[in-house]
N, C-alpha and C positions, 0 to 999 in steps of 0.2 A: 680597432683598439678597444679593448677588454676596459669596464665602467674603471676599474682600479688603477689603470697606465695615462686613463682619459685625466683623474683626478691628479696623479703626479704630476702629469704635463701640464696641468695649470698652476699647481703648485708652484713646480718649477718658472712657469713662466710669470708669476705676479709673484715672484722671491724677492726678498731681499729691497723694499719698498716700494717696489714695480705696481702702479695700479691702473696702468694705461699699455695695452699692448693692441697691435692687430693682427689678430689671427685668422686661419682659414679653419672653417669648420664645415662639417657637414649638417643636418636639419636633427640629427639624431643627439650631435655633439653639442650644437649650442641651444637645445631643450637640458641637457645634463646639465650646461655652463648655466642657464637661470635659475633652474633649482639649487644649486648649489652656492649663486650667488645673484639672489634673488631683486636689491637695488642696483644691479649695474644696469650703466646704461649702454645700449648694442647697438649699431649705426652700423646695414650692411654697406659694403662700400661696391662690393662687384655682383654680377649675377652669376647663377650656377652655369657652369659654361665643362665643365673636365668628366671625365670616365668615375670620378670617384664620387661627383653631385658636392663638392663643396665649393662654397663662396669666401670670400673676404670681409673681416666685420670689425670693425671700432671697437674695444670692451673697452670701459672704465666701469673700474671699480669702487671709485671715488666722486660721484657727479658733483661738480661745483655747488649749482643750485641747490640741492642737500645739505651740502655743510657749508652756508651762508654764516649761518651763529657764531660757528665754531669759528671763519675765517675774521666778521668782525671783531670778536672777544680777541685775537691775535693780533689784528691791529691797532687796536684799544692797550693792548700790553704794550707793541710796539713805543707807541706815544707816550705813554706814559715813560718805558724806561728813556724815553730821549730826552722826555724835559726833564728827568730825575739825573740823567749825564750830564746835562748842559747846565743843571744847579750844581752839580760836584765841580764841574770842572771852572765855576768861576767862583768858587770861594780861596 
């Protein structure tokens, strides 16, 4: 697979809010897949065992422990709009 078919199949495959897939890659493809997205976090799941040398591997694109901040200021929103419903909804 040609560097530009490699980049649409990721494309493709983390479209459309997608930032957790598992894919089989070769040692060539997922050196492309970290430069290209350099915080994800890669979790092989199988070992190379096929005619083509590729494995099975965990991509997130989104590591939890990275967007810690982001998830408390979300639930800090959360609360907040509940007690602001639960004032509206008893006057």
């Amino acid at each position: 697979m040609s560097e530009k078919e490699f980049k649409k199949f990721l494309n493709e495959s983390f479209s459309e809010g997608v930032y957790y897939r598992e894919l089989r890659l070769s040692k060539g493809e997922l050196d492309a897949l970290r430069e290209l997205y350099p915080s994800a976090k890669v979790k092989k799941t199988t070992e190379v065992n096929d005619a083509q040398s590729k494995a099975w591997y965990e991509i997130n694109l989104m590591p939890v422990q990275e967007n810690i901040d982001h998830i408390d200021s979300v639930r800090k929103e959360n609360l907040r709009l509940k007690r602001e419903l639960k004032i509206l909804k008893n006057q």
